[in-house]
MARVEX-97966 format. One record per residue: x, y, z of N, C-alpha, C, CB in turn. Coordinates in steps of 0.001 Angstrom, whole numbers, padded with zeros to 6 digits, always signed. Glycine has a CB too. Example, Ala and Ser with C-alpha at 12.3 -4.5 7.8 and 13.67 -1.06 7.14 Angstrom:
<roses>
+013190-005690+007800+012300-004500+007800+013200-003300+007800+011308-004473+009046;+012850-002250+007080+013670-001060+007140+012900+000030+007870+014084-000598+005725;
</roses>
This chain:
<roses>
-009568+015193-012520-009460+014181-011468-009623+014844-010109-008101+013433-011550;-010776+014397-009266-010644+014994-007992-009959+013724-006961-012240+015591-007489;-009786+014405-005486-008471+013817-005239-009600+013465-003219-006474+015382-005534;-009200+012540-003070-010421+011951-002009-009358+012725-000696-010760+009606-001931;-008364+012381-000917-007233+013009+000732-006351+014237-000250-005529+011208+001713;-006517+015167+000596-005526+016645-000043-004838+017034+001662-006949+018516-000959;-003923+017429+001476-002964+017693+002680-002167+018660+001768-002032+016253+003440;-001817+019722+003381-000991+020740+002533+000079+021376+003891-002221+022156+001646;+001118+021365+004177+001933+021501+005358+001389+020796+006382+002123+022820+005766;+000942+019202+006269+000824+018923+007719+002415+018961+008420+000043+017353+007908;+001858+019250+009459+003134+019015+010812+002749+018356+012100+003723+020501+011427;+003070+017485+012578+002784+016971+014045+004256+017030+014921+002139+015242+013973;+004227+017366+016309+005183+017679+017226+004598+016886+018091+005460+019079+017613;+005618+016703+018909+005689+016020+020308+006385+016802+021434+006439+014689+020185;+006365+018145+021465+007438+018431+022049+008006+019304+021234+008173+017417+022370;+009559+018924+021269+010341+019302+020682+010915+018119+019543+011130+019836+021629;+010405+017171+019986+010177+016074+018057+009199+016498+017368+009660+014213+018014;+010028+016413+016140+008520+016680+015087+008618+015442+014456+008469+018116+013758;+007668+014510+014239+007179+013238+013670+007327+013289+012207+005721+012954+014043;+006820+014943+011805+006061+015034+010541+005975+016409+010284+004678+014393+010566;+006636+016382+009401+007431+018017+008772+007114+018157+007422+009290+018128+008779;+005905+019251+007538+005167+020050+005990+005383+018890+004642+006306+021907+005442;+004526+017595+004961+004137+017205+004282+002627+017853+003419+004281+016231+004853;+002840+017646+001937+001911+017942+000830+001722+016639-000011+002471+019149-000083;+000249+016636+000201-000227+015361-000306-001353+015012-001157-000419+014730+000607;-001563+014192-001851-002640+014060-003052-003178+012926-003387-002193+014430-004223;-004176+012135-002630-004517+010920-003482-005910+011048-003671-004155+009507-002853;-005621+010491-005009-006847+011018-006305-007974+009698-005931-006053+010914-008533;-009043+010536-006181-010367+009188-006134-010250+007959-006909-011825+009681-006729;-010284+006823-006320-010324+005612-006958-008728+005413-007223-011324+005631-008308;-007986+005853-006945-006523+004803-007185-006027+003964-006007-005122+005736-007545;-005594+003716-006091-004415+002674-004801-002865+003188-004535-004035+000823-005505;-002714+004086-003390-001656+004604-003300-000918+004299-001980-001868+005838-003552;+000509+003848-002016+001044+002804-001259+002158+003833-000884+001427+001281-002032;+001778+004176+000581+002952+004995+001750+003850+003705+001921+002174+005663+003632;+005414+004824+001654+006625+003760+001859+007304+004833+003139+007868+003398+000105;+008219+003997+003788+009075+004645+004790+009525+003153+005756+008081+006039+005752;+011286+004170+006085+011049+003111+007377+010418+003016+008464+011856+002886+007900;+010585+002490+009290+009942+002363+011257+010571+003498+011884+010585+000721+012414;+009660+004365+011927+009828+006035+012593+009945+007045+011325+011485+006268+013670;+009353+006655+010028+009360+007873+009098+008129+008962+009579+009098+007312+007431;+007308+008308+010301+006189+009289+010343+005195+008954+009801+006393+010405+009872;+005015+007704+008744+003700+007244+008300+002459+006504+009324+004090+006278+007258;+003012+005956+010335+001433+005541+010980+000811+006989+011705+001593+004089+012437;+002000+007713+012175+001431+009129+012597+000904+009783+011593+002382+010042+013161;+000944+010011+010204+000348+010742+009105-000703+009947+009005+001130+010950+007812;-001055+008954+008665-001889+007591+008897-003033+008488+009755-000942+006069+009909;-002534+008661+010720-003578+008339+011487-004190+009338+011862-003322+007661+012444;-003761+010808+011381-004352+012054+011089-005273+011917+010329-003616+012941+010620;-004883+011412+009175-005927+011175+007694-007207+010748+008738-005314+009529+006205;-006813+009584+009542-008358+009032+009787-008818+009363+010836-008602+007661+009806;-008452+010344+011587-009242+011535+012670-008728+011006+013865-011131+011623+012751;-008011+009893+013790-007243+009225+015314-006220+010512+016060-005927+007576+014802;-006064+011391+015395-004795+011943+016245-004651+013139+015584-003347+011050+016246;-004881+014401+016661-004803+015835+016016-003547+016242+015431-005103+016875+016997;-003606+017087+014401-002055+017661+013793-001426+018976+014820-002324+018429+011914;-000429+019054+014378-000092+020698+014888-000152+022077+013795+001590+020690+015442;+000069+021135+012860-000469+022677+011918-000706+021900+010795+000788+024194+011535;-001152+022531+009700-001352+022179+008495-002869+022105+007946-000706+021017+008409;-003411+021657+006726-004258+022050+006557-004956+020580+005522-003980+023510+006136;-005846+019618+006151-005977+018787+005824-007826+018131+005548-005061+018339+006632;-007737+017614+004569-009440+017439+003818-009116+016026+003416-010006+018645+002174;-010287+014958+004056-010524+013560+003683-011615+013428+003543-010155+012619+004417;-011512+013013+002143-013568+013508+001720-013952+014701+001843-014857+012902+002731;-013438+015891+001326-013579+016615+001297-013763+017558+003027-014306+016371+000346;-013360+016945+004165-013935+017385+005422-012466+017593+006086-015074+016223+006224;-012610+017797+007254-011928+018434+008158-011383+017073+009039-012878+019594+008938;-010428+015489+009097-010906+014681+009776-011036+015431+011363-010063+013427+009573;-010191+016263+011695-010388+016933+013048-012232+016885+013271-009628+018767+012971;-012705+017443+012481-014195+017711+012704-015017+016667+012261-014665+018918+012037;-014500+015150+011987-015515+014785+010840-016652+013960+011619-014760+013803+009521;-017734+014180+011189-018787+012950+012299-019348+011995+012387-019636+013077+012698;-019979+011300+012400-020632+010226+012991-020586+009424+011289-022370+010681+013912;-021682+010582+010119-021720+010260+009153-020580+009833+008278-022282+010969+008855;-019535+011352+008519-018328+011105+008343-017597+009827+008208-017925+011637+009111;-017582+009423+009349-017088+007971+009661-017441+006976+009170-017214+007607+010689;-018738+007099+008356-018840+006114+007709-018501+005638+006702-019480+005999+007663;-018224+006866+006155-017411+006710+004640-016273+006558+004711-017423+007741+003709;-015741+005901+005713-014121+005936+005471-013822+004213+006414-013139+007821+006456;-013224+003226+005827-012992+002188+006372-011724+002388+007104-013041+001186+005492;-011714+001297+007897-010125+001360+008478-010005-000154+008843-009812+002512+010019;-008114-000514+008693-008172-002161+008966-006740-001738+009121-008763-003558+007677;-006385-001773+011063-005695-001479+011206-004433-002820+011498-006148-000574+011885;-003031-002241+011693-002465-003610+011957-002936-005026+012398-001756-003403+012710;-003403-004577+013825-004374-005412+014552-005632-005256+015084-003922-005737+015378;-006321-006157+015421-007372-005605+016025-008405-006488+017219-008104-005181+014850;-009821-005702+017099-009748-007141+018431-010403-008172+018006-010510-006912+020009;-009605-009151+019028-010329-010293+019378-011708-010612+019130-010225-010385+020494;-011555-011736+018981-013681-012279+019173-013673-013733+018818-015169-011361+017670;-012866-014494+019776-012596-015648+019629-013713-016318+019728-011715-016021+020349;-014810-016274+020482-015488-016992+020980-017017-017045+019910-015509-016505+022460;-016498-015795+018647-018226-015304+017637-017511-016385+016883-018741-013260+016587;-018600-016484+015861-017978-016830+014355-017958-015593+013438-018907-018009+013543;-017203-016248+012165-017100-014875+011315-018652-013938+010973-016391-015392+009718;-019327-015057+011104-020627-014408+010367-021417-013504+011567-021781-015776+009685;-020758-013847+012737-021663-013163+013980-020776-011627+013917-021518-014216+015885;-019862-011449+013908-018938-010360+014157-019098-009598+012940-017442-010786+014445;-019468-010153+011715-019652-009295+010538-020640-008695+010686-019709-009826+009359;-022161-009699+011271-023691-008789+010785-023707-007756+012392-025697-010267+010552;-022652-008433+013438-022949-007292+014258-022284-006002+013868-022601-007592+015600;-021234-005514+013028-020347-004307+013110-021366-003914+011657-018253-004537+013022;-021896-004532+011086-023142-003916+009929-023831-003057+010635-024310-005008+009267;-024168-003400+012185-025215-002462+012202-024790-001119+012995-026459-003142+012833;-023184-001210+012827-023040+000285+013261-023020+001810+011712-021234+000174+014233;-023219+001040+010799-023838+001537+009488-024826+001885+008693-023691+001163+009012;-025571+002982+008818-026790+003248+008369-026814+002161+006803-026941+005092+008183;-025658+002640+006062-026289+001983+004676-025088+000654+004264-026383+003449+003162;-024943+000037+005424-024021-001199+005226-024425-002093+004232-023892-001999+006423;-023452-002966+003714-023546-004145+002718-024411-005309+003456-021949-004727+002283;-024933-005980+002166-025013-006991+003249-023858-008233+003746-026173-007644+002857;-023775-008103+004725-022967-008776+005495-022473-010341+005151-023613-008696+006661;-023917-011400+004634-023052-012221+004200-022563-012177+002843-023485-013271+004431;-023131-011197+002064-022456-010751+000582-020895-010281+000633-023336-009384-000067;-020696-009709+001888-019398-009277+002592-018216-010548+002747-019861-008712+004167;-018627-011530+003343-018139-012478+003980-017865-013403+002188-019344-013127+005422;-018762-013432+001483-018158-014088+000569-017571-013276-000681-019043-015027+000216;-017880-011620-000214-016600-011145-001517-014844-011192-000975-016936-009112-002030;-014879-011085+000215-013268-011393+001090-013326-013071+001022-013188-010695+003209;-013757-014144+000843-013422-015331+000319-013959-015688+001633-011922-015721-000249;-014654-015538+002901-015028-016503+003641-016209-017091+004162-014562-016338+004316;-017085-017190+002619-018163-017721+003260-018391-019192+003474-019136-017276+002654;-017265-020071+003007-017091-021018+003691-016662-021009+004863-016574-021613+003208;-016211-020154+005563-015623-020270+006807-016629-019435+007630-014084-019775+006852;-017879-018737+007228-018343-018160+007736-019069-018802+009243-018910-017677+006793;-018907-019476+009000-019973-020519+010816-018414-020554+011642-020958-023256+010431;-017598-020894+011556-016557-020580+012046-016043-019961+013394-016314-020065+011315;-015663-020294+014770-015078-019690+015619-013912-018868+014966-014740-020591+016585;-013529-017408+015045-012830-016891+014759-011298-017112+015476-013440-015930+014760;-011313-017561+016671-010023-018494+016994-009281-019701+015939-010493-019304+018250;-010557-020254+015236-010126-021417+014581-009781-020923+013116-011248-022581+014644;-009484-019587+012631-008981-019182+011388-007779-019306+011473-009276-017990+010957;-007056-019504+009873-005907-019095+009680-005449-017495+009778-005706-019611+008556;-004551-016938+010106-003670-016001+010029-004284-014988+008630-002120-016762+009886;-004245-015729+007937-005059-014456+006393-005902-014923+006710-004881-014390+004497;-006707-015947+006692-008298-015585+007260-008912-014527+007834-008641-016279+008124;-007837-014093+008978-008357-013591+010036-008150-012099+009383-007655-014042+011503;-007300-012329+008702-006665-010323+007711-008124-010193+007166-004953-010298+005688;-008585-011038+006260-009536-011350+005010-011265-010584+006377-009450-013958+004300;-011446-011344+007527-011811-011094+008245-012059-009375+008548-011208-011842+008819;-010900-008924+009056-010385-007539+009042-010753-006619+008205-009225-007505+008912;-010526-007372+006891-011242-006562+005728-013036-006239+005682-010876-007474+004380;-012852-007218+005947-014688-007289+006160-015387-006369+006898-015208-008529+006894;-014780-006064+008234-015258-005465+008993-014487-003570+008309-014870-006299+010591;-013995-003738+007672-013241-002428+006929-014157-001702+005879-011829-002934+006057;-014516-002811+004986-015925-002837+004312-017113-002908+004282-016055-003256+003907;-017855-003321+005268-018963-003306+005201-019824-002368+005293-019165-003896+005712;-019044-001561+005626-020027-000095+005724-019834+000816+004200-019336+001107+007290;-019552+000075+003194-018994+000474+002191-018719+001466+002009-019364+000267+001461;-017482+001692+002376-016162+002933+002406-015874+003598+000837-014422+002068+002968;-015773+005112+000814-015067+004879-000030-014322+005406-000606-015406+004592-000516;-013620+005503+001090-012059+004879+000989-011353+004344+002267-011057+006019+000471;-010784+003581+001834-010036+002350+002849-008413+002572+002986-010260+000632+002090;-008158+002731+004629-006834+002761+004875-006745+001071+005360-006382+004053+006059;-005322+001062+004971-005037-000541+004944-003607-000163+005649-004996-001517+003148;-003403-000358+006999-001804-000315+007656-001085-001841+007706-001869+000305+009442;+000114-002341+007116+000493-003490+006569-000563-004491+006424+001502-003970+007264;-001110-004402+005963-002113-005362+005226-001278-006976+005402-002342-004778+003303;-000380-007588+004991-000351-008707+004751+001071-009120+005852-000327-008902+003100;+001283-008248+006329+002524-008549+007605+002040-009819+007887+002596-007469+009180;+003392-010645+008239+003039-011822+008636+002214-013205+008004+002530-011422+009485;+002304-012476+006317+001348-013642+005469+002713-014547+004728+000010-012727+003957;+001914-015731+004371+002885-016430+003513+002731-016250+001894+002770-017918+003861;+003765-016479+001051+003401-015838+000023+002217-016230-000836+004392-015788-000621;+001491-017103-000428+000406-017483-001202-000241-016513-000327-000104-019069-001358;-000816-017017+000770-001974-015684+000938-001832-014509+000910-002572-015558+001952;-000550-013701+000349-000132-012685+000084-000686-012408-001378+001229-012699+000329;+000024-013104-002027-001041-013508-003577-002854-012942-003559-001174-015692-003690;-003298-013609-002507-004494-014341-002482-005292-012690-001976-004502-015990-001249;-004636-012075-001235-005067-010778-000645-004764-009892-001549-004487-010396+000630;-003932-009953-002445-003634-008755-003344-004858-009125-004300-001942-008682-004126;-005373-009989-004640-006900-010558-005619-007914-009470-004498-007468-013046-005478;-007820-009510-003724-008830-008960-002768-008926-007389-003114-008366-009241-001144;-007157-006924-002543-007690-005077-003152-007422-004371-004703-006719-003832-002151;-007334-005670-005222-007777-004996-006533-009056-005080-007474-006903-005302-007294;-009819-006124-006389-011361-006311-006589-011575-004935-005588-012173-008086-005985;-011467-004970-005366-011728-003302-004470-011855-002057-004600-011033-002942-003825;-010422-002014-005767-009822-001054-006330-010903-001000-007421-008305-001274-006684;-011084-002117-008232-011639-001956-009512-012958-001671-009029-011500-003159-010531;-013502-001961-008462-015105-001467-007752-015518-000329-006985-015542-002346-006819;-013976+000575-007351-013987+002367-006856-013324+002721-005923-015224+002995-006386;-013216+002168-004738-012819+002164-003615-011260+003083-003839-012835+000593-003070;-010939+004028-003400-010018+004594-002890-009534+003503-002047-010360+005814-002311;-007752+003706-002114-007156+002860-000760-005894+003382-000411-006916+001222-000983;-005686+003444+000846-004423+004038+001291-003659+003045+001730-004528+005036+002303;-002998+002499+001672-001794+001812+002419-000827+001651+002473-001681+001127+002540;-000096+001214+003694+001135+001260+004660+001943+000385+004256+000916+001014+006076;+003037-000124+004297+003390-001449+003450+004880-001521+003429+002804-001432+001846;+005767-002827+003993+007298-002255+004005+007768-003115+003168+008187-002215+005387;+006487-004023+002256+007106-005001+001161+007184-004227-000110+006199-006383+000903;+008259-004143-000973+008437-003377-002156+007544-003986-003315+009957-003349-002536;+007843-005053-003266+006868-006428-004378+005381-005816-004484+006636-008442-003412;+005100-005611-003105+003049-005372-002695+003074-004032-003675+002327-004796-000328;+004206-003346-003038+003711-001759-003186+003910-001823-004945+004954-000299-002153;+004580-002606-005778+004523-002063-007023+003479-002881-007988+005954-002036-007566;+002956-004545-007081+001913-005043-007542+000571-003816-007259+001799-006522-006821;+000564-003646-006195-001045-003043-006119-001076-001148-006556-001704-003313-004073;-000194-000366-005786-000454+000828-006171-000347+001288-007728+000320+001517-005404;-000812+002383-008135-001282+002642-008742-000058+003909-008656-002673+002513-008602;+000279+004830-007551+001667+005779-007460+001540+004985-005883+001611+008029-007688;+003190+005782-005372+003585+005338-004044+004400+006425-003862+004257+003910-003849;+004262+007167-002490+004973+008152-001810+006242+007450-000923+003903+008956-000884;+007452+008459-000721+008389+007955+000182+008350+008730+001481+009732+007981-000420;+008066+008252+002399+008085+009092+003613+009590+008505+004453+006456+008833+004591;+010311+009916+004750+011470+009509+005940+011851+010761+006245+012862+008541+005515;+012270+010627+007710+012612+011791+008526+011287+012789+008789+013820+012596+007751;+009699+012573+008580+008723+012833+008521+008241+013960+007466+008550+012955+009626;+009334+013849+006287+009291+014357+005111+008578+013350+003974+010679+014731+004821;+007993+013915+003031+007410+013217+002007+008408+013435+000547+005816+013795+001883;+009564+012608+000466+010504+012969-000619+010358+012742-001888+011527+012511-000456;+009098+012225-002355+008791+011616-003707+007489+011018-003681+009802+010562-004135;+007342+011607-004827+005775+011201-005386+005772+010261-006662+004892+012642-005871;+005493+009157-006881+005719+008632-008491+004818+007534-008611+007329+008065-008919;+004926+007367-009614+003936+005618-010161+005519+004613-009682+003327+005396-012924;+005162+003423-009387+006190+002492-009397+007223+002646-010153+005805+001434-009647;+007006+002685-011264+007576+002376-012668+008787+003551-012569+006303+002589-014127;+008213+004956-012193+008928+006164-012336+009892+006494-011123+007930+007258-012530;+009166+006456-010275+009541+006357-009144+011495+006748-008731+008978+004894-008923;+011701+007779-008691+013215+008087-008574+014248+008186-010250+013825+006659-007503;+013153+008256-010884+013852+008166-012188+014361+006772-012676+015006+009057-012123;+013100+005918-012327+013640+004327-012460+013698+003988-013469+013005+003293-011936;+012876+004281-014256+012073+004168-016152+013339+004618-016958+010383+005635-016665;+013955+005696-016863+015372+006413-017349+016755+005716-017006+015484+007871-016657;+016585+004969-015288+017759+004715-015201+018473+003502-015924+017871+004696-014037;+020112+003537-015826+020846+002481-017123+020004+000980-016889+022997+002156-016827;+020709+000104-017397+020363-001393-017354+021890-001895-017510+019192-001978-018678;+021755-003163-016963+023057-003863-016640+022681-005049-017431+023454-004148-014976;+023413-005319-018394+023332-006665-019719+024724-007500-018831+023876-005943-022083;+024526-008960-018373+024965-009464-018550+024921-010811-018992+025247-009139-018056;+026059-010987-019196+026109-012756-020075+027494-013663-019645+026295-012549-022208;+027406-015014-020434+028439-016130-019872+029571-015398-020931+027964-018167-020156;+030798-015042-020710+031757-015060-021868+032639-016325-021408+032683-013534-022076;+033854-016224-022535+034708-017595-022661+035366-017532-021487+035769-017776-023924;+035613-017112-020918+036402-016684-019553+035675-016691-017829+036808-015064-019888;+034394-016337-018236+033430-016628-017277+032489-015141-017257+034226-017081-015747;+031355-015237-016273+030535-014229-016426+031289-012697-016598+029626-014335-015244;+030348-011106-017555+031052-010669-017372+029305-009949-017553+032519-010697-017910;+029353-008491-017599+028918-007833-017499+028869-006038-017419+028770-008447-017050;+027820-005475-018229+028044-003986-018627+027079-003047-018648+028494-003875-019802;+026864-001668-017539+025989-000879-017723+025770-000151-018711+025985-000345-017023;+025024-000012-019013+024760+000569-020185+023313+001684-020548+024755-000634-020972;+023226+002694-020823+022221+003480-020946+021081+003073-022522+023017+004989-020923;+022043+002111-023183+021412+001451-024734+021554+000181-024619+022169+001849-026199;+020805-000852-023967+021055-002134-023685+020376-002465-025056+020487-002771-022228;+019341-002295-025492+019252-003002-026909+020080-002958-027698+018394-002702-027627;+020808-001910-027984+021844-001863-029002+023120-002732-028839+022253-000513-029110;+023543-003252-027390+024528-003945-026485+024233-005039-027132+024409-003963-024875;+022908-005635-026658+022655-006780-026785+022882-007458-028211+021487-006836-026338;+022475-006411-029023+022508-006953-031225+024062-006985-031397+021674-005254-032873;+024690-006424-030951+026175-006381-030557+027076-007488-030023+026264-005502-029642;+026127-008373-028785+026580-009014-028646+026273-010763-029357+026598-008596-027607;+024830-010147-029758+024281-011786-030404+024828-011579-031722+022336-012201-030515;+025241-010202-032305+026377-010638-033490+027817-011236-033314+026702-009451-034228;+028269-010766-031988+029641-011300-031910+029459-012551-031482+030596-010577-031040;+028365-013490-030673+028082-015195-030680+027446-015705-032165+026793-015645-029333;+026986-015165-032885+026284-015567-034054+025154-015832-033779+026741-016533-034710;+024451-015071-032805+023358-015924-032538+022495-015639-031382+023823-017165-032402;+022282-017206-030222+021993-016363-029106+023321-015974-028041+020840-017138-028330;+022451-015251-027607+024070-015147-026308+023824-015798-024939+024547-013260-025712;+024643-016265-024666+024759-017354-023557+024453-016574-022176+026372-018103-023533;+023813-016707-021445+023458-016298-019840+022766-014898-019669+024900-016210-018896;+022787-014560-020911+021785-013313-021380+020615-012558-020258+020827-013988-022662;+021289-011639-019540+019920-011018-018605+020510-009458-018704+019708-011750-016563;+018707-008941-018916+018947-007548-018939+017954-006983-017769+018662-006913-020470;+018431-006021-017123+017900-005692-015321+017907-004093-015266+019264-006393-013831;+016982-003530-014823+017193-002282-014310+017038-002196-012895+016392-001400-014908;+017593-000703-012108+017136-000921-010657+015962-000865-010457+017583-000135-009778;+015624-001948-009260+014017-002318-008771+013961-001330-007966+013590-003799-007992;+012423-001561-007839+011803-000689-006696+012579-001005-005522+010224-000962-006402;+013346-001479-005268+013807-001686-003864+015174-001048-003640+013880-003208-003524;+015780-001125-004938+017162-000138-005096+016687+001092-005027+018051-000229-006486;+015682+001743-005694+015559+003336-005662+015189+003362-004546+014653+004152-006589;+013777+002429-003979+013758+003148-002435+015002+003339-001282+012763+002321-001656;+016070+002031-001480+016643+001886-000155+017338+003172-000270+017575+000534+000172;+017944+003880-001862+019130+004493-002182+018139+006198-001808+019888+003993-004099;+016723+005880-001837+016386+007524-001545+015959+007870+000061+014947+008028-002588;+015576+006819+000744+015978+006585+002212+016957+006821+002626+015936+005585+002633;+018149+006469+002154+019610+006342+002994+020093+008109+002493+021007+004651+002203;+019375+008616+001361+019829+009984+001243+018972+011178+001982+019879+010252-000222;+017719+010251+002321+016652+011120+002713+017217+011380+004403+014945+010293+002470;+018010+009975+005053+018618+010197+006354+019863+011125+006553+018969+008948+006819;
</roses>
């Protein structure tokens, strides 16, 4: 497996802040790997090294195999970006703002093939003022893609969506994903990060404390499960490291099924909050 971003002690300073302290990093060609942290871990600043926006102070870093410090014109083309926000162009329609940023791409898509793999070629005649809110993300994407990247940083992608077009955008980067595309993204929803990535890093204190697939992630796959159920007395409940065995245990002592029956391990949102609050 070769690996599209390799990082090895980055560090960035400000001074006497350091943002971002000897992070080592690895994302492999073609997966979907979802940076976690809170607000000031250091991820839009690591972010934004990867994509040549902002020099490091030390360390030793290859995106696409290049230098982003050095990377050029060509460089740039192979690498999308769709950042939080971006600008305006109230006054184009979608289809004017797409075939114009095509032609900052020697070997761009075509543009309205663009507009209807992100879902808007009905909306393509469109004043871009008159979109919805994911429209306008879906939009974003477009202009992220068309120079067919390949690989795409995505910084909160769906901030500010409702949960359907949250839905509706996750259809988007995994048509993406499945069509090769490397993707990096930023993301402070736990749900996104274990629907779409593929592994997810924890960034805090501008340390990188864990590397895992969702699933593994802090020893999640290993950790107990909590069986509970209705007893005669009222709910009761028990951790347990052998919940199957609990459970035959307990549908022998009802004869049967057992009443209020749920078996749970910690979510992605328990291991992250619990390796954050240790990582502070």
């Amino acid at each position: 497996m070769t690996d599209a971003i390799t990082v090895r002690g980055l560090r960035k300073a400000y001074g006497k802040a350091v943002a971002v302290d000897g992070v080592d990093l690895d994302v492999h060609d073609g997966e979907v790997f979802a940076l976690l942290g809170p607000n000031g871990a250091g991820k839009t600043t690591t972010v934004e090294i990867l994509e040549g926006f902002r020099r490091r102070s030390a360390g030793d870093v290859r995106v696409l195999g290049v230098d982003p410090q050095q990377g050029d014109q060509a460089w740039r083309a192979r690498v999308g970006v769709v950042l939080q926000s971006t600008g305006e162009f109230d006054d184009l329609t979608a289809r004017e703002v797409v075939h114009h940023f095509a032609k900052y791409y020697p070997g761009a898509a075509d543009p309205d093939e663009i507009l209807s793999r992100v879902g808007l070629a009905g909306k393509q005649n469109d004043r871009t003022r008159t979109l919805s809110g994911g429209q306008k993300r879906r939009l974003d994407v477009a202009l992220g893609i068309v120079g067919r990247p390949e690989l795409l940083f995505l910084d909160e992608p769906t901030t500010g969506f409702d949960p359907e077009a949250r839905r509706e955008f996750w259809g988007l980067i995994r048509d993406l994903a499945a069509a090769g595309t490397t993707i990096l993204l930023t993301t402070h929803y736990l749900d996104e990060a274990e629907a779409l990535a593929d592994r997810v890093g924890v960034l805090t204190g501008g340390q990188l404390i864990a590397v895992d697939t969702p699933a593994r992630l802090g020893g999640r796959g290993q950790g107990g499960a909590t069986v509970a159920w209705e007893g005669p007395d009222g709910p009761l409940s028990e951790r347990t490291d052998a919940p199957t065995a609990l459970v035959q245990r307990l549908a022998e002592r009802f004869g049967g099924e057992v009443p209020g029956l749920t078996v749970t391990r910690p979510s992605l949102e328990d291991v992250y909050l619990r390796m954050i609050g240790a990582g502070e």
